[in-house]
N, C-alpha and C positions, 0 to 999 in steps of 0.2 A: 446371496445378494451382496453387491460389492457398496462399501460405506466412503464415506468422505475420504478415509487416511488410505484407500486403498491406490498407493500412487505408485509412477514410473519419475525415477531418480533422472533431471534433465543434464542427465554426463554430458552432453556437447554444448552447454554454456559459451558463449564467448566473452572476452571481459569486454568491460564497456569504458571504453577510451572516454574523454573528456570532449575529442571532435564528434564523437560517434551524437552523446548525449546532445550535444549540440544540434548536431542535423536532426535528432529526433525531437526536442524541443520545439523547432522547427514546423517539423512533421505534425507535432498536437496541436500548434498554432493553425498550419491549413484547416485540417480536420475539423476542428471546433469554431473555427468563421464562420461554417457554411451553416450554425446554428444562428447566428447574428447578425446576419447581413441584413434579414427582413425588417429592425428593429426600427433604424432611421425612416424606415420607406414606407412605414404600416397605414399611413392616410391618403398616400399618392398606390399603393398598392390595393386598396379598397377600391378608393374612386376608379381605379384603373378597369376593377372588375364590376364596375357595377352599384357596390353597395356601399354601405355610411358606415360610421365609426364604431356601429359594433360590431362589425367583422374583423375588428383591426386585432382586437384580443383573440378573438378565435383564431385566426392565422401565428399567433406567436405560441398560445396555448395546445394546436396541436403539434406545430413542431416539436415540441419539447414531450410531450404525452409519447410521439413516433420516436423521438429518443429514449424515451425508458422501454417502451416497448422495443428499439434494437439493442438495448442491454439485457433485456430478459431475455431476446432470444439467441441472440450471438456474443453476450456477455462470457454466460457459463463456455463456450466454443474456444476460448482461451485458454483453458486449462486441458483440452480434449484434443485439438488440431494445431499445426503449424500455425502461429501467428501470424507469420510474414504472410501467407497463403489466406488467410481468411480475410486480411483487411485487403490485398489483391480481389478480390473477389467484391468487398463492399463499398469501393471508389468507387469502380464504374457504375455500379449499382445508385450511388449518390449524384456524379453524373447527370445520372439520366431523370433526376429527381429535380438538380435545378436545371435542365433544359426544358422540362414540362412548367416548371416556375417562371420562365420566361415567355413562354409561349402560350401560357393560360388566358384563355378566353370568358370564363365566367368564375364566380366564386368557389363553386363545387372543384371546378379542377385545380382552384388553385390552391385550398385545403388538403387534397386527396395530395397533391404534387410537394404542398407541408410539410405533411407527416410521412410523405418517400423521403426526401430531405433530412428527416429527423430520425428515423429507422436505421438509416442506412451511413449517419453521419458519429458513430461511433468510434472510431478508430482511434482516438486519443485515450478512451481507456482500455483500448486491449493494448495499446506500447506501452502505458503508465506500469499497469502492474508488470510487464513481461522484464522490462529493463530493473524494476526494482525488486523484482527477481533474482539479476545477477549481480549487485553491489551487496557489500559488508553489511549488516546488521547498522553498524557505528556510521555509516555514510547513508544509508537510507533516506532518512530525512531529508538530508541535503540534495539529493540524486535526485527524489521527488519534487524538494523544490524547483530546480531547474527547469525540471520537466513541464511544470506548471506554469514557470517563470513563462514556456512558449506557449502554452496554452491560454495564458492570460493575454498576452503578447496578442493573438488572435484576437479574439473578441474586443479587442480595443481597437486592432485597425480594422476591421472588420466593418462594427459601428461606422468610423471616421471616411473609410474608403467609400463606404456602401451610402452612406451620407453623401457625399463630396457627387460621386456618380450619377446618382441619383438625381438629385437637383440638377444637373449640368446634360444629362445622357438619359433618362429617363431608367428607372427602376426595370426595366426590363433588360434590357443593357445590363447593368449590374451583376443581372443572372447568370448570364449570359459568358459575362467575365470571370463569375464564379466557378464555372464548368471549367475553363480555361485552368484556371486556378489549381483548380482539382488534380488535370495531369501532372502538373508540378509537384504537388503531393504523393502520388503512386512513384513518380521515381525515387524520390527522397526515402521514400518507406521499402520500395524492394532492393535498393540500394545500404540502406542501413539498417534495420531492423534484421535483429539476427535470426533464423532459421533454429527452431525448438524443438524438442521433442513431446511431447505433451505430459503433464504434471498430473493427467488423472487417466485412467482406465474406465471409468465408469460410462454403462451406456446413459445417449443424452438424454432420456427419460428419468433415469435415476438423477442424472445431473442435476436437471430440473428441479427435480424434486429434493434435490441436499441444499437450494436456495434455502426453500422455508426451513430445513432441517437447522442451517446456520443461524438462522434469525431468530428461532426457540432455543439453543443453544450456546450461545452468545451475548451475553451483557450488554458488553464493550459493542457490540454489532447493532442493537436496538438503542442504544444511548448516539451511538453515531446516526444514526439512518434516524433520529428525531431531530437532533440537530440542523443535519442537513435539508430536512422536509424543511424545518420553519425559519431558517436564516436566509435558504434561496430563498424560500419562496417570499421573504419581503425583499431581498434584492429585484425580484420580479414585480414587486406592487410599483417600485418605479417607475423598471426600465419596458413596462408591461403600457406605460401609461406616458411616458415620459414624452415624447413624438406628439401623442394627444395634447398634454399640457402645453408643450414650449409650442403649439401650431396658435392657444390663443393668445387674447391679451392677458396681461400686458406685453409677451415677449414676439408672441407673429412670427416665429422664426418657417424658416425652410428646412428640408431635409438635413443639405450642408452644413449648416448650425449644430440641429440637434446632432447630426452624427459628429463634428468637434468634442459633443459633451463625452464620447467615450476614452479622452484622453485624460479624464478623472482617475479613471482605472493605471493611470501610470505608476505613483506613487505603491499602490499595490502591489503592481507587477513588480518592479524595481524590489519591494521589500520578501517577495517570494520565497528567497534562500534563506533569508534570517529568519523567517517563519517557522521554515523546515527545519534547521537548528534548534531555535524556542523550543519545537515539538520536541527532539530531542532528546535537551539538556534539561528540559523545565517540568515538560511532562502535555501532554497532548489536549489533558481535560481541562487545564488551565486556558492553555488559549482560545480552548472554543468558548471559556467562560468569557474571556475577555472580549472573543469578537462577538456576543452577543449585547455587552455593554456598546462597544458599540455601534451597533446596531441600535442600538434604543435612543444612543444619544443621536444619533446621525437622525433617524425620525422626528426629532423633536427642531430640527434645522430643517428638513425638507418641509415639515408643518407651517415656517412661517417666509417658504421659499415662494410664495406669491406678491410679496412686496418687497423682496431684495433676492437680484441675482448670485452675491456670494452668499449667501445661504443654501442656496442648492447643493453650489458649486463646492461648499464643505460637510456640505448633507452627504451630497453622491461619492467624493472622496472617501468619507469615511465608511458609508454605506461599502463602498466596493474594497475596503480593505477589511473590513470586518467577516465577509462574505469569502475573501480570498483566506484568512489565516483558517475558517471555521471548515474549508475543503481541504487546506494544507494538514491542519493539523488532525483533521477524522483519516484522511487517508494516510498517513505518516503511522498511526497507530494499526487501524485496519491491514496496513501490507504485514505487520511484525504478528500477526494474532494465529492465522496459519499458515506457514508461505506455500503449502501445496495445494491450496486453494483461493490465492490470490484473485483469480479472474471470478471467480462467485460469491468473494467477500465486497469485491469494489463492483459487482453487478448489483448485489441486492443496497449495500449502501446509496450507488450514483443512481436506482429507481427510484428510492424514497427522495432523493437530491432534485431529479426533475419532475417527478411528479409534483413536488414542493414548489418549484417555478413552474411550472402551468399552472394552477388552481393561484398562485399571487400572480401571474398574468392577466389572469383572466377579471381575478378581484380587482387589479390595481385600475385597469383600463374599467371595467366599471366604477367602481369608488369613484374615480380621480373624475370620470362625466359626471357623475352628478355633483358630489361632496368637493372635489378641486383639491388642494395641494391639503388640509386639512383634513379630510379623509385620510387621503395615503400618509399624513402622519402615524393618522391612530392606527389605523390596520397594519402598517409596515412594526410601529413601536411595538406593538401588540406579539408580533410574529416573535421579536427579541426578549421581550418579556418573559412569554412562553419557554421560550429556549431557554432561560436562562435562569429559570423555577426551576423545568425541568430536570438540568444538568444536575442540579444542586440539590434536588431529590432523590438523583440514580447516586450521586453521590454517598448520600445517606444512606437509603435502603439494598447498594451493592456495591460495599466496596470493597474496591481492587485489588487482588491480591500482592502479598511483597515483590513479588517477583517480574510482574509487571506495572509498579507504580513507576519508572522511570520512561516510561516506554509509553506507560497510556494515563497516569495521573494527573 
C-alpha cells in the first residue's frame, strides 16, 4: 500500500516570475468572487425566488458547505493530476453553476445552483499551493501573500461590483455577468499556471483517505484547521447577516450601499504581504494569536454598531484583517509542513475554513433577525475567544519542536 511520502519529484518546475505571480493573483481574485457575489444581493435574491429572509442564510451557507465539499473532492487532485488540467475542467463546470443562478426560478434551484457554484469554485486553492510549491522556503510567505493579496482583492470587489449591479440591473444580471467573468479567468489560468507533474502516486481512494491520516498526524494541522473553523466562521456571523441588518433601520440601505461596505476589506488586502512576512520572520502561531484579538475587539465595535455607523465601519475593518492574517499566517505554516503534499494539507485545513463560515452564516443571519447587532457581537466575540483559548492551549500541551518554531511559532 503506498503512504503519503510515496511521491514523484516535480523535475519540470518552472520558476515563477513576479509577472507570472501577478496574473495568478489575478486568477484567485476571479475564482474566489464567484463565492461572494451572492452576499450583497441575499434579500433581493430571496424575494426574487419566492421566499423571506430565512433563505437568505441558507443560500450563502450552502455555497460555502459546496466549497468544502469541492476541496474534499478535487482538493487532494492537486497533488495526483496536472493542475492546469483540473481547474480547465472546473470553470466551465462553475459556469454552468452561475448560469442556473441566474435563471433560477424557485428557491430549490437556486440552492442546488449554490452549492454548483461552491463545489465547482475552488480554483484558488489548487494555484495557491501549486505556485508555493515552486518558490524558496525564505520567499514562501511572501509568494503566498501575494497570492492572497488577489484573492482578497476578489471578494471585495466582488461584494462592491455584485452590490452596485444589483441595485441598478437587477441580481440576476449580476450572474449572468458573473459567467462572463469566468471566461476571463480560464484564459488567465491556461495561459499562466504552469503544467505539473504530479507530487503524489497514490491512488485517489488512498488519497482520500491520507486527508484524515494528516489530521491525526499533524499538530500544526489540527491547531490550524481550528483556527480557521472559528475566526471564518465569525467573519461569516457578519457578513452572513450584514445585507439583513444594513436593509433595516436605522440605516434602509439598498444592495449598492451594502456592497460599498466590502471596501473595508481594503486595508487587509493592501496589508496581505506584510502578513506573509510576519508569518515568516515572527512565527505563524503568533499572528493567528493576534488576529484572534482582533477579532474579539472588532466584535465588541460591531455590538454597539446599531447606534453609530463608524462603529461597524471599524468593527468590519478590523474584523476582515484579523480573518486575513489568521488564513495568511495558517497557510504560510501549512505549505512548509510537507511540501509533497501541499494540496491535502491546504484541502483538509480550507474544509475546516468553510465549513467554519457556513455554520457563522447561517448563525449570524439568525442571531442578527432576532438579537440585531448585539447578538452578532457576542457570537462573533465568542468565536475569537474560543480561538484564542485554544491557540494558547495547543500551545501548552504541544509544543513546537526547535526546528520548526520559526516557521510555525
Amino acid at each position: 500500500m503506498n503512504t503519503i511520502s510515496n511521491v514523484i519529484s516535480d523535475s519540470n518546475s518552472l520558476p515563477v516570475s513576479g509577472p507570472r505571480v501577478v496574473a495568478l493573483a489575478l486568477a484567485c481574485g476571479l475564482a474566489v468572487a464567484t463565492l461572494y457575489y451572492n452576499q450583497p444581493l441575499l434579500p433581493a435574491m430571496a424575494a426574487g425566488v419566492g421566499s423571506g429572509p430565512s433563505a437568505q442564510g441558507a443560500i450563502t451557507m450552502l455555497t460555502q458547505i459546496g466549497y468544502a465539499l469541492g476541496l474534499l473532492l478535487f482538493g487532494p487532485l492537486g497533488d495526483r493530476l496536472d493542475r492546469r488540467r483540473l481547474v480547465a475542467c472546473l470553470i466551465p463546470a462553475n459556469i454552468a453553476g452561475l448560469v442556473l443562478s441566474a435563471t433560477a426560478s424557485s428557491l430549490a434551484w437556486l440552492l442546488a445552483a449554490s452549492m454548483l457554484v461552491g463545489v465547482t469554485g475552488v480554483t484558488a486553492q489548487i494555484i495557491i499551493p501549486a505556485i508555493s510549491s515552486l518558490v524558496a522556503p525564505a520567499k514562501r510567505g511572501h509568494t503566498v501573500g501575494c497570492l492572497m493579496s488577489g484573492l482578497f482583492a476578489g471578494t471585495l470587489l466582488a461584494r462592491t461590483l455584485s452590490g452596485y449591479v444589483g441595485e441598478h440591473a437587477g441580481w440576476r444580471t449580476m450572474f449572468a455577468l458573473a459567467a462572463v467573468i469566468d471566461v476571463l479567468l480560464f484564459v488567465v489560468v491556461w495561459l499562466c499556471l504552469p503544467a505539473n507533474r504530479p507530487s503524489s502516486d497514490m491512488p485517489y481512494s488512498e488519497l482520500m483517505v491520507s486527508l484524515g491520516l494528516l489530521f491525526v498526524r499533524e499538530p500544526l494541522l489540527r491547531e490550524a484547521c481550528l483556527a480557521g473553523f472559528l475566526l471564518f466562521g465569525a467573519l461569516n456571523v457578519l457578513w452572513g447577516s450584514l445585507a439583513l441588518m444594513l436593509q433595516r433601520p436605522p440605516y434602509s440601505w439598498g444592495s449598492d450601499l451594502t456592497g460599498l461596505f466590502g471596501f473595508v476589506g481594503l486595508a487587509g488586502m493592501l496589508a496581505s504581504t506584510k502578513i506573509g512576512r510576519l508569518a515568516d520572520h515572527w512565527g505563524a502561531r503568533n499572528v493567528v494569536s493576534i488576529a484572534a484579538i482582533l477579532v474579539i475587539l472588532s466584535f465588541s465595535l460591531i455590538a454597539a454598531s446599531g447606534y453609530c455607523l463608524a462603529l461597524l465601519v471599524l468593527g468590519a475593518i478590523g474584523l476582515d484583517l484579523g480573518s486575513r492574517a489568521n488564513l495568511i499566517a495558517n497557510q504560510t505554516r501549512l505549505y512548509g509542513l510537507q511540501p509533497e503534499v501541499r494540496g491535502c494539507l491546504n484541502t483538509v485545513f480550507m474544509i475546516s475554513y468553510y465549513v467554519g463560515g457556513a455554520i457563522g452564516s447561517i448563525g449570524g443571519a439568525t442571531v442578527g433577525g432576532q438579537y440585531g447587532w448585539i447578538g452578532l457581537g457576542v457570537v462573533g466575540g465568542t468565536c475569537g475567544t474560543l480561538a484564542l483559548v485554544a491557540g494558547h492551549l495547543v500551545r501548552l500541551s504541544e509544543p513546537v519542536p526547535v526546528s520548526r518554531d520559526r516557521s510555525h511559532g
